[in-house]
N, C-alpha and C positions, 0 to 999 in steps of 0.2 A: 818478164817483169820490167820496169821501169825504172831509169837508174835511181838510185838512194842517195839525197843530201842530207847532209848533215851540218848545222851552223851550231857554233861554239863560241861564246862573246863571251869574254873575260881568258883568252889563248894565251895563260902563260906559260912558264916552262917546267912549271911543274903538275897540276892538274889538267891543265888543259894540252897539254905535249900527251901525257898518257891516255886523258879521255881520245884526245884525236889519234892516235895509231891505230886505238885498240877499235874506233870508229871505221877507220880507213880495211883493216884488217874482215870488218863486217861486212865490206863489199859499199859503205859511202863514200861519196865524192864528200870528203870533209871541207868546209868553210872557218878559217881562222879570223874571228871577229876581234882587235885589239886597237888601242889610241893610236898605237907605233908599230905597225905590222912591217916584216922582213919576207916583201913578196917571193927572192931569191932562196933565202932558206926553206921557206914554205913552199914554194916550187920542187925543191931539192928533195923534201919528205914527201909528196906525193901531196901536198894541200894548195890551196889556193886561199892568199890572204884578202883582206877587206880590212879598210879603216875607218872608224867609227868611234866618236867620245858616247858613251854610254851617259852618262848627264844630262845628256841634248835629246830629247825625243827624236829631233827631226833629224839625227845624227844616225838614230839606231834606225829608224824607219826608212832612211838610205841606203844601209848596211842589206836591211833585208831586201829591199826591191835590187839591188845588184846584186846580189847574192840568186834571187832568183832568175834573173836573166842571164846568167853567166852558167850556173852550175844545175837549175830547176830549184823550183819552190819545196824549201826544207821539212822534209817530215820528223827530223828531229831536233831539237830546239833542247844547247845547253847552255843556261845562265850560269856564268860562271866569277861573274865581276862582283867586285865590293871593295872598301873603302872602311878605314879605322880609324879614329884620331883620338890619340891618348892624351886623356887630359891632363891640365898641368899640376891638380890634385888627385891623384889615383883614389882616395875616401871622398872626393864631389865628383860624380858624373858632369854635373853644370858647369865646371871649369874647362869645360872642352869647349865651349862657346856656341853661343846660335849658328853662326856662320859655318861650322866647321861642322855641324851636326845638319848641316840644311845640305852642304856641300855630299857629305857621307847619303844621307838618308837619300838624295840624289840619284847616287850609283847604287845603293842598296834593292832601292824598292822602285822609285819612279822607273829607272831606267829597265827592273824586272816586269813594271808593268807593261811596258810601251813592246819588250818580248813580247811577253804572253799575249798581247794585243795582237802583234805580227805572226804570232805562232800560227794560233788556232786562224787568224787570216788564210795563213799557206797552206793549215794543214784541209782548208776547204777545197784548195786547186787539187789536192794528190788523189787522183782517182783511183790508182789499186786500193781494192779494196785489204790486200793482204800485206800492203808495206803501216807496219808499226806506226800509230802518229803520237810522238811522247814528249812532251819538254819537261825537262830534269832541273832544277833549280839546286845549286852549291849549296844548300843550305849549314846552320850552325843551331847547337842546342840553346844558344844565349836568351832566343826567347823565349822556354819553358824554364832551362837554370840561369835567371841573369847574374850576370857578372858585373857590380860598381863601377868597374873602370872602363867596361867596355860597351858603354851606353849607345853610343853612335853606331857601332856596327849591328849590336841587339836588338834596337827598336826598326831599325830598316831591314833589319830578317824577320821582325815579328812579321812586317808589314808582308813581306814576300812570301812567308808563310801562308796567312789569310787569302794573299791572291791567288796563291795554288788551292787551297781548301773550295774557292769559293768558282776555279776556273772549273770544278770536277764536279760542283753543285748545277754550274750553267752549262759543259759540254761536254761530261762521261757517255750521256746516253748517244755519242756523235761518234764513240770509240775512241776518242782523242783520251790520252792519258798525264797525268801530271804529278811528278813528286818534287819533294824535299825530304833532300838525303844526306844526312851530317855525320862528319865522321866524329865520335866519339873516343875517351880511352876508356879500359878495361872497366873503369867503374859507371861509367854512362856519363862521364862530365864532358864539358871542351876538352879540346885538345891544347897545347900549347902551337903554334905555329910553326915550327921545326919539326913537329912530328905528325905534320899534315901527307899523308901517303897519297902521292897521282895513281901511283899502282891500284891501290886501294880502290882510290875513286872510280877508276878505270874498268877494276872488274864489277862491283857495286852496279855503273850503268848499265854495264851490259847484261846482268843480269835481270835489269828492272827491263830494259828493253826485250829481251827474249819475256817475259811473262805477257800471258792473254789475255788477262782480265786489269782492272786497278790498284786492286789490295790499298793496302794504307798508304795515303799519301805521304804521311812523315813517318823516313825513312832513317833510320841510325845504324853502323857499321862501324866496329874498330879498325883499326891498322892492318891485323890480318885478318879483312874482309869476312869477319866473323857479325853474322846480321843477330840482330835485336830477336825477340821473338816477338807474333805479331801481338799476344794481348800486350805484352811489354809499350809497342807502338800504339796500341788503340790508349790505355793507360796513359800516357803522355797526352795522346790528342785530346781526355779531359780534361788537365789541367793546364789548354792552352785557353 
């Protein structure tokens, strides 16, 4: 078999530290995609960093072309970047400004599309037939349960939503696979940000990654890695 990459944009030190171990542990050459990569420490844990403003199209489409000539073109693909700006009335979403919502939806969505764009690019190079080709997108409940305050990060995960629904519309039948998978708490709402689990997330991927087929793309999971059930998930996909 042919060695396994694995790229993770958005490497921080809490989901993306957990996604990546538990990736390196799978037997990938993990890829730490972030603005401010610490090529030393990531050397240290067994990764190799890359730096890239997720923003910039031509930023990530860098990422990925080094990325493949350094480690091989990545058969797994984790967006894991995003952007909030709370506005300066928590009851006006619109007080968080144009600017500041163009800035967020930026890193939310464009920069998820310009992945998925590079994704399913790489996953064209991976000729085993039998290495997994999946990109996982960090997603959040905010665009089925929006949240007032939290406008700028909701409508740029709506947007990342649609483009995984619609990557599985144009290339499932390629065996490439695509989810959005949000951690929820016990009653299916957001979370608060403190109570956001890498462990969580960590075993979640890997679980989507070991599975054969696509099942639902929007994927939801509490803290302890306790999954949704799938009419539950289908349920939600019609009131997206």
């Amino acid at each position: 078999m042919a060695p396994k990459t694995a790229l993770i944009i958005g490497a921080g030190k809490n989901i993306g530290a957990a996604v990546a171990k538990s990736l390196k542990d799978q037997g990938y050459s993990v890829a730490l995609v972030s603005r401010k990569p610490d090529p030393k420490a990531a050397e240290a844990s067994g990764y190799t960093a890359f730096s890239a403003d997720v923003a910039k199209p031509e930023s990530v489409r860098a990422a990925f072309k080094e990325v493949g000539e350094k480690l091989g073109a990545p058969s797994v693909v984790v967006y894991n970047a995003a952007a909030f700006t709370f506005p300066t009335d928590p009851s006006d979403p619109f007080s968080a400004g144009a600017e500041a919502f163009a800035a967020d939806v930026a890193v939310n969505s464009v920069g998820g599309f310009v992945a998925l764009q590079e994704a399913v690019a790489a996953f064209k190079t991976v000729d085993d037939a039998s290495t997994p080709k999946v990109f996982i997108a960090t997603g959040n409940v905010l665009p089925f349960k929006p949240v007032v305050f939290a406008g700028t990060l909701g409508a740029g995960k709506a947007a990342l939503a649609h483009l995984v629904d619609v990557s599985i519309q144009a290339f499932g039948g390629k065996g490439y696979r695509f989810y959005f998978a949000s951690q929820v708490n016990k009653d299916g709402n957001p979370v608060d940000y403190p109570e956001l689990s890498g462990e969580a997330h960590a075993k979640v991927y890997a679980q989507l990654l070991a599975e054969k087929e696509q099942g639902p793309w929007e994927v939801r999971f509490t803290g302890d890695t306790l999954r949704f059930k799938e009419d539950e998930a289908k349920a939600a996909m019609k009131n997206f």
